[in-house]
VOBA-1610 file (N, C-alpha, C; in pm, whole numbers, padded with zeros to 5 digits, always signed):
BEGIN
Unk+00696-01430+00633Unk+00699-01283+00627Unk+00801-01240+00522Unk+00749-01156+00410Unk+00834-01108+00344Unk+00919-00952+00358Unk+01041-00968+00329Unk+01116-00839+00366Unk+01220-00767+00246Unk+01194-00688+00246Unk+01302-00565+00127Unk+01404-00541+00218Unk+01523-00466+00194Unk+01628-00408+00222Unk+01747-00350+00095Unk+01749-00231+00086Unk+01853-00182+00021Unk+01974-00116+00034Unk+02049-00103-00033Unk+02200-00026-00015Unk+02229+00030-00129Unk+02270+00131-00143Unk+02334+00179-00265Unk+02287+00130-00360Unk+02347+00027-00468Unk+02260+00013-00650Unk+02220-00167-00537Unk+02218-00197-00486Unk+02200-00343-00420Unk+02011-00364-00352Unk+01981-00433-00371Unk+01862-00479-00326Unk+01832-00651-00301Unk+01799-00634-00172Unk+01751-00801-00120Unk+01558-00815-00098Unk+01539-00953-00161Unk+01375-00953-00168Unk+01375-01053-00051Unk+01389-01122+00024Unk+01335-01225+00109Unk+01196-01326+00158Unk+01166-01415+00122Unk+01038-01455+00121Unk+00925-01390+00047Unk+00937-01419-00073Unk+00862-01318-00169Unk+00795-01456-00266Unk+00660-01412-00248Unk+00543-01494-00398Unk+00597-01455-00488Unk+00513-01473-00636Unk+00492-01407-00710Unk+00385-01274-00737Unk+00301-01349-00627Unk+00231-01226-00607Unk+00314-01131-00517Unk+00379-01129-00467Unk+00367-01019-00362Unk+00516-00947-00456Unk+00581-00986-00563Unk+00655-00979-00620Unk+00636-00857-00710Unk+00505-00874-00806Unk+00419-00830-00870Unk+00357-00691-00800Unk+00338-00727-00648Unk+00260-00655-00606Unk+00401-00549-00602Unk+00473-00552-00558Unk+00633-00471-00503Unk+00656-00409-00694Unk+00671-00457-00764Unk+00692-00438-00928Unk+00608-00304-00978Unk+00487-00331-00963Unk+00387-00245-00994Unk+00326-00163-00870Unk+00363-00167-00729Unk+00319-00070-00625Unk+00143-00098-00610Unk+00130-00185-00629Unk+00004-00246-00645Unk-00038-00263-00459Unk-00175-00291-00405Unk-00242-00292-00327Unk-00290-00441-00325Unk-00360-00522-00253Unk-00381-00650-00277Unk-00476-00647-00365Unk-00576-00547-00377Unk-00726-00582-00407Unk-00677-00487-00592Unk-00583-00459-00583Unk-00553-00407-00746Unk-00485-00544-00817Unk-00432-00626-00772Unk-00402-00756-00851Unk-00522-00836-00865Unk-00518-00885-00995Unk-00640-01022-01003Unk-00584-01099-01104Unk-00645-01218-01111Unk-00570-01340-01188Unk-00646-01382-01288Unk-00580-01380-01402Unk-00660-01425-01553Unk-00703-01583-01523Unk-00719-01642-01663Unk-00793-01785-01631Unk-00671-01821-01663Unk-00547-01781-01724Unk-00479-01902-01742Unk-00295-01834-01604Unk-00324-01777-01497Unk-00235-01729-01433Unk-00196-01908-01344Unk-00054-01889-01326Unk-00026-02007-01230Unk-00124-02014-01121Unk-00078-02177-01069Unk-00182-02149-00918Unk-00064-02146-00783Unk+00081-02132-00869Unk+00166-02163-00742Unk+00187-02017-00717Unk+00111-01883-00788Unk+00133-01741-00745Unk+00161-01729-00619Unk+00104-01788-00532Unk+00094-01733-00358Unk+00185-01839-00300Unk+00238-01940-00350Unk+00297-02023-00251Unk+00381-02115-00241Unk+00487-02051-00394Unk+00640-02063-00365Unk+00698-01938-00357Unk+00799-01964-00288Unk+00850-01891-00231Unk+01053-01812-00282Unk+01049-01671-00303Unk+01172-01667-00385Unk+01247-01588-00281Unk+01395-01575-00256Unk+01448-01505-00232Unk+01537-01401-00365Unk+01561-01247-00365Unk+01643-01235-00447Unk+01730-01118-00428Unk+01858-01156-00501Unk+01988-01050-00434Unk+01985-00977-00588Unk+01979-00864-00608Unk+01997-00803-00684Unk+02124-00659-00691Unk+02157-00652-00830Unk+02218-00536-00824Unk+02253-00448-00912Unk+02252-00327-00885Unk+02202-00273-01070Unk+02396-00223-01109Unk+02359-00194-01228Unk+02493-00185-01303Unk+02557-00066-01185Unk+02707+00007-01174Unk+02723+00111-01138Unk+02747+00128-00950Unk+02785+00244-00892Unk+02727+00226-00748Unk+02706+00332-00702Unk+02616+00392-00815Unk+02533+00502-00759Unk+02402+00416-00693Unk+02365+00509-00516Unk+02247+00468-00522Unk+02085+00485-00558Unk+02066+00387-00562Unk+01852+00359-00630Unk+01784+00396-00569Unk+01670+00461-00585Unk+01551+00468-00560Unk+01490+00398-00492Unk+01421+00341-00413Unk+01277+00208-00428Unk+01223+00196-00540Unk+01173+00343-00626Unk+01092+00318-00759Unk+01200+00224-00870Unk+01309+00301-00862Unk+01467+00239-00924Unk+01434+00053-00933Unk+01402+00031-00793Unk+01467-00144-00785Unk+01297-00186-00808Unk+01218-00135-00824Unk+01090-00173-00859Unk+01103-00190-01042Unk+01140-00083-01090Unk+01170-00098-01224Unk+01264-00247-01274Unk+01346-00231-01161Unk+01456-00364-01217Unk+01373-00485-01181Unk+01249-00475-01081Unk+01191-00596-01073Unk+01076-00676-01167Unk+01026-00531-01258Unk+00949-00586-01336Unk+01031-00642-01474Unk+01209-00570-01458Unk+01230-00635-01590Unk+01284-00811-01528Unk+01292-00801-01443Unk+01301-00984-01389Unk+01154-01024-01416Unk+01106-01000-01378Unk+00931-01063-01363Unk+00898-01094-01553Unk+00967-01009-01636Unk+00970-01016-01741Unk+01071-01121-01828Unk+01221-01077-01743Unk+01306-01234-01832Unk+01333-01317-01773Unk+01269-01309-01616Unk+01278-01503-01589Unk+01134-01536-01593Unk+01043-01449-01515Unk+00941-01543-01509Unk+00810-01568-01640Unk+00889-01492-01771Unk+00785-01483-01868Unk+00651-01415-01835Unk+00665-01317-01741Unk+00526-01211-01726Unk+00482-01177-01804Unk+00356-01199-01816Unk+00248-01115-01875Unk+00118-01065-01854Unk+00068-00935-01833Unk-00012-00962-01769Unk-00111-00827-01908Unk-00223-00770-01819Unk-00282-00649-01865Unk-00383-00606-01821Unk-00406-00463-01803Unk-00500-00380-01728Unk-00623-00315-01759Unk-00709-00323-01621Unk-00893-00304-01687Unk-00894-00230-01545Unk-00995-00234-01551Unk-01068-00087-01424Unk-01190-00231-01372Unk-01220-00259-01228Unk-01325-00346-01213Unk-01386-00229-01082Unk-01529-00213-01111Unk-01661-00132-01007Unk-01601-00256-00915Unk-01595-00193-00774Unk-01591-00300-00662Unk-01644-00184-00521Unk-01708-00254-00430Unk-01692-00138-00281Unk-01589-00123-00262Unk-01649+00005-00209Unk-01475+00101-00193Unk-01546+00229-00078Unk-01450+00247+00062Unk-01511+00356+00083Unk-01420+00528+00036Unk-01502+00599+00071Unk-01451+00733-00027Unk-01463+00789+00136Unk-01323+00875+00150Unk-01271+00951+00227Unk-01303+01050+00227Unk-01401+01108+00297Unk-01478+01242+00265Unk-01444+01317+00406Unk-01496+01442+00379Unk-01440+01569+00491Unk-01574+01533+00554Unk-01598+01540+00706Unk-01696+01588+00796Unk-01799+01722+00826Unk-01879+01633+00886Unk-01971+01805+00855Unk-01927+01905+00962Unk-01790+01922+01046Unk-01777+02040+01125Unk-01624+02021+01054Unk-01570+01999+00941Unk-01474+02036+00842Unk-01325+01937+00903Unk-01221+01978+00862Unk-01098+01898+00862Unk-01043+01949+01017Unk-01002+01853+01121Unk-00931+01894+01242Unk-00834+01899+01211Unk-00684+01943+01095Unk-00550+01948+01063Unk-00536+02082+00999Unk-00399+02090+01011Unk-00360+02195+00893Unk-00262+02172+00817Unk-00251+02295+00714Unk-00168+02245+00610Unk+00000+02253+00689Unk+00094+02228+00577Unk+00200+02164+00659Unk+00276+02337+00635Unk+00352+02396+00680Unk+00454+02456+00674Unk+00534+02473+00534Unk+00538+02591+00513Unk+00603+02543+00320Unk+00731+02497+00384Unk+00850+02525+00465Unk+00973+02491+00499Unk+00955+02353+00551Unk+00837+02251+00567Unk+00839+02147+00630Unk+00893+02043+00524Unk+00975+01955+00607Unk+01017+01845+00531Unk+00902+01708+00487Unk+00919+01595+00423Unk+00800+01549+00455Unk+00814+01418+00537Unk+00785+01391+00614Unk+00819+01254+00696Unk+00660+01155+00711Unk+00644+01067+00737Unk+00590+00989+00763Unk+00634+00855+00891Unk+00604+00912+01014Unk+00649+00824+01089Unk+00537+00726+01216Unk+00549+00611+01225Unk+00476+00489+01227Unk+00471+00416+01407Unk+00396+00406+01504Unk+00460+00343+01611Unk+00319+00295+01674Unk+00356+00228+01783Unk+00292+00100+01836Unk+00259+00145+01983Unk+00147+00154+02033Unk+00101+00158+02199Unk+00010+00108+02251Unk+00065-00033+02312Unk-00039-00139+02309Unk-00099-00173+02156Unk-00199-00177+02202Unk-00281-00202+02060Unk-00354-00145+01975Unk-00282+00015+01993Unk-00317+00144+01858Unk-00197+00165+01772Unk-00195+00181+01679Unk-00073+00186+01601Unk-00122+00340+01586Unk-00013+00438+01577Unk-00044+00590+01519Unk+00052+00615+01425Unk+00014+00761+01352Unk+00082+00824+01245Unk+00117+00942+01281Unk+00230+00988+01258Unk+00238+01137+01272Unk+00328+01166+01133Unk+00285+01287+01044Unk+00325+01326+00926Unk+00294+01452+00890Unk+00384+01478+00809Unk+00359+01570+00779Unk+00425+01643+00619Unk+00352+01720+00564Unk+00358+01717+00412Unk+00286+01612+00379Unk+00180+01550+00408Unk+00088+01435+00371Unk-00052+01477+00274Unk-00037+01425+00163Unk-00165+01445+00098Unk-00267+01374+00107Unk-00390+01368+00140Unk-00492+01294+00139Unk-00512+01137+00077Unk-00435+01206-00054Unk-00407+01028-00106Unk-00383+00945-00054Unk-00233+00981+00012Unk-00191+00910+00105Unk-00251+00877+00221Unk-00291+00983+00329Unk-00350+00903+00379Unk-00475+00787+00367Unk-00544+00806+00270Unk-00638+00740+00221Unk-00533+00578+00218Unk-00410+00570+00111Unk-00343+00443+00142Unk-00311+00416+00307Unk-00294+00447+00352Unk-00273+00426+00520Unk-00411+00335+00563Unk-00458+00384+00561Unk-00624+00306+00614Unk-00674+00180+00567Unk-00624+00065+00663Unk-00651-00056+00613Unk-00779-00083+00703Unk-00846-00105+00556Unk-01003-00157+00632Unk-01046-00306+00518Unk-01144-00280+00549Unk-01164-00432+00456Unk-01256-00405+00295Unk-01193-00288+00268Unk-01208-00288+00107Unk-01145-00131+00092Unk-01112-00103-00012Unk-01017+00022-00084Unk-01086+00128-00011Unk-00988+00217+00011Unk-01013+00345+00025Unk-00967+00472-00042Unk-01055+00566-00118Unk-01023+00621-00207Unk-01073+00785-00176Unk-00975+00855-00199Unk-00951+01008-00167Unk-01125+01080-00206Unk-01157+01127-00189Unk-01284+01215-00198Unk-01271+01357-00094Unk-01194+01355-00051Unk-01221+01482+00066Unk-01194+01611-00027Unk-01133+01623-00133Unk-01167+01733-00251Unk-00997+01853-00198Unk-00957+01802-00082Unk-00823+01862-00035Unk-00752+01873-00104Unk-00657+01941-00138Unk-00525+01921-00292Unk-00443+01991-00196Unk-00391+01992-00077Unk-00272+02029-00023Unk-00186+01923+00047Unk-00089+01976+00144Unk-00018+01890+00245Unk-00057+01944+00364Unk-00067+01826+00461Unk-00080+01833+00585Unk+00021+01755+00689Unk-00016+01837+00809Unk+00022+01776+00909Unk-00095+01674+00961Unk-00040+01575+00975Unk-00154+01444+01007Unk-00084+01406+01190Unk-00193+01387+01254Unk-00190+01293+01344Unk-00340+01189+01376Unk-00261+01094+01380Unk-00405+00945+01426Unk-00322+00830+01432Unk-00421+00787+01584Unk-00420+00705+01625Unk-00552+00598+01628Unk-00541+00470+01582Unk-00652+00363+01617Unk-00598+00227+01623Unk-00712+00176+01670Unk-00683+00009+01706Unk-00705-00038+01533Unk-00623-00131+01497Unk-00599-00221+01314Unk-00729-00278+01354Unk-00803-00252+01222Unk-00946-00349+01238Unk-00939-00514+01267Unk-00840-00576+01206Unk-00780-00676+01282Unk-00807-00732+01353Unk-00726-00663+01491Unk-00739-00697+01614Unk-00897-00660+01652Unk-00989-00573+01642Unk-01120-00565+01681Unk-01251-00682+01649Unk-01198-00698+01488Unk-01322-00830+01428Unk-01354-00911+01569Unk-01235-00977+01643Unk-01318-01083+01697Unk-01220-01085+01897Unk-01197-00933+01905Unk-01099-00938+02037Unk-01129-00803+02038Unk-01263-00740+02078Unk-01257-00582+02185Unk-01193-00610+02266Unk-01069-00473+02279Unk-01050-00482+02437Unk-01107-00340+02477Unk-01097-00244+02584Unk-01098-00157+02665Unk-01043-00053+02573Unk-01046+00113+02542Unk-00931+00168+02500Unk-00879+00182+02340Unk-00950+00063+02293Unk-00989+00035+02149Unk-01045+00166+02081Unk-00977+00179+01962Unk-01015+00312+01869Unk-01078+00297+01766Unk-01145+00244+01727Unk-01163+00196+01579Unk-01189+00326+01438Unk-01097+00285+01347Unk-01050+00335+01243Unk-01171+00465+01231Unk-01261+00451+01212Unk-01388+00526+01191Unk-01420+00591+01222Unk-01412+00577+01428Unk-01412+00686+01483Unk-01316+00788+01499Unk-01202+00713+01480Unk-01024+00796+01480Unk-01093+00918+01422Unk-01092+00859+01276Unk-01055+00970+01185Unk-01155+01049+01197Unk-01315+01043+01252Unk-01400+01154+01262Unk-01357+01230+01351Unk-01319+01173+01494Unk-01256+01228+01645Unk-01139+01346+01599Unk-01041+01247+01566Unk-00872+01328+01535Unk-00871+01410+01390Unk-00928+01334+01292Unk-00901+01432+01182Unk-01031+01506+01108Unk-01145+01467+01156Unk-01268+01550+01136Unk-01301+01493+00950Unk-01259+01371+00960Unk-01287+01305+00841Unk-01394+01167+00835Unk-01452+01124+00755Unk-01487+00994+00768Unk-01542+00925+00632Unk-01517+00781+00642Unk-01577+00696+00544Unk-01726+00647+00479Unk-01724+00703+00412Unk-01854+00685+00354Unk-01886+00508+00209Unk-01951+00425+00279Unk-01950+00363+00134Unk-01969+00345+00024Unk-01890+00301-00107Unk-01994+00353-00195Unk-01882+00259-00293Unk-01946+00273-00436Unk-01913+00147-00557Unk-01807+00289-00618Unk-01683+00234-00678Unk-01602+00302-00775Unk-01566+00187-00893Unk-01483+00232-00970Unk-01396+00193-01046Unk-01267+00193-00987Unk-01219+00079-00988Unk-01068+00075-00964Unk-00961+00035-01062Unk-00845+00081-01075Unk-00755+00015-01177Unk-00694-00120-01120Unk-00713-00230-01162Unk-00602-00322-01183Unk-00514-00424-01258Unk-00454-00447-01204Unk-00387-00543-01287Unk-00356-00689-01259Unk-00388-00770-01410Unk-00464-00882-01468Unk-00309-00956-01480Unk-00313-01040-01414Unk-00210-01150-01431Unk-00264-01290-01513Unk-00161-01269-01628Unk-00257-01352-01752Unk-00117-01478-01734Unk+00004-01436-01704Unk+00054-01590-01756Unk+00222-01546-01729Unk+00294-01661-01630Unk+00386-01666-01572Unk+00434-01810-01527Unk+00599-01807-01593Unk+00666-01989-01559Unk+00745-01946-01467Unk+00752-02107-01380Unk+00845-02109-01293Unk+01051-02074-01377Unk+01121-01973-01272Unk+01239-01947-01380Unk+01303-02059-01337Unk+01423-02084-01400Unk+01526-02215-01377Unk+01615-02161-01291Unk+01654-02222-01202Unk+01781-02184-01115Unk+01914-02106-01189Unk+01975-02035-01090Unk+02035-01975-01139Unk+02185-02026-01159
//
């Protein structure tokens, strides 16, 4: 399991690929990385820890220590990579035919995004949330991409069972993603082919100890 943690200009990577390195560097999704013909094959399965720390002790961003990670990915590991758009399934997040069950958020609202566990539904409650986002929230088994045509913030609530746990263990009580969002947010997934952006990992060495 890999883990982040920051402090002030300080950042720790813990059990980190190169892919998942890459993936943290560029804010990338799994299915937005792909591998050229000549990318390592040890991408997925050595393993780095790293203590970092930027000049100064003002504190960073996340975007901040993402920046400092692609310039590592650049002077130890000789990165190189470059970007194309590949058509793949994808479902598109579209509004329902009796419209959106949310509203917009409060202009005085702050924006939070907060995450929790009951039994075996994980829920969201947020608010100031744009569609985009939730669209990233929704792990299903191929991209999900904004279409609901919304351009505001909302207050979000949903709850469902991780498709996950359903593939091959119904239990009782089970929500599945699909119905959530038609039930709770008066939204649903439709499938369909897009263009996606990603990025092409062409060529990366192991760095030398430090």
């Amino acid at each position: 399991m890999y883990t982040f943690s920051s402090s002030g200009p300080r950042a720790t990577y813990q059990g980190y690929t190169l892919r998942y390195m890459v993936m943290e560097a560029f804010k990338l999704k799994r299915y937005q990385l792909s591998l050229g013909a000549s990318a390592p094959d040890w991408y997925s399965s050595v393993y780095y820890d790293i203590f970092a720390k930027a000049e100064g002790d003002a504190p960073l961003s996340h975007d901040d220590f993402r920046r400092m990670m692609q310039s590592l990915l650049t002077e130890r590991f000789h990165f190189r990579f470059h970007r194309e758009q590949k058509e793949m399934p994808v479902y598109a997040l579209v509004v329902g035919k009796g419209g959106p069950k949310f509203t917009e958020s409060a202009p005085d609202a702050v924006f939070q995004a907060n995450h929790g566990i009951k039994g075996r539904l994980l829920n969201l409650v947020a608010s100031k949330f744009t569609m985009d986002m939730l669209a990233d929230e929704i792990a299903v088994d191929r991209p999900v991409v904004d279409r609901t045509g919304l351009s505001g913030q909302y207050d979000i609530r949903l709850e469902a069972t991780p498709e996950y746990r359903i593939v091959n263990d119904v239990a009782p009580g089970d929500i599945r993603i699909f119905d959530a969002l038609q039930d709770q947010l008066g939204l649903k997934l439709q499938s369909q082919k897009a263009m996606v952006d990603v990025l092409v990992l062409d060529h990366a060495e192991k760095p030398s100890g430090n």
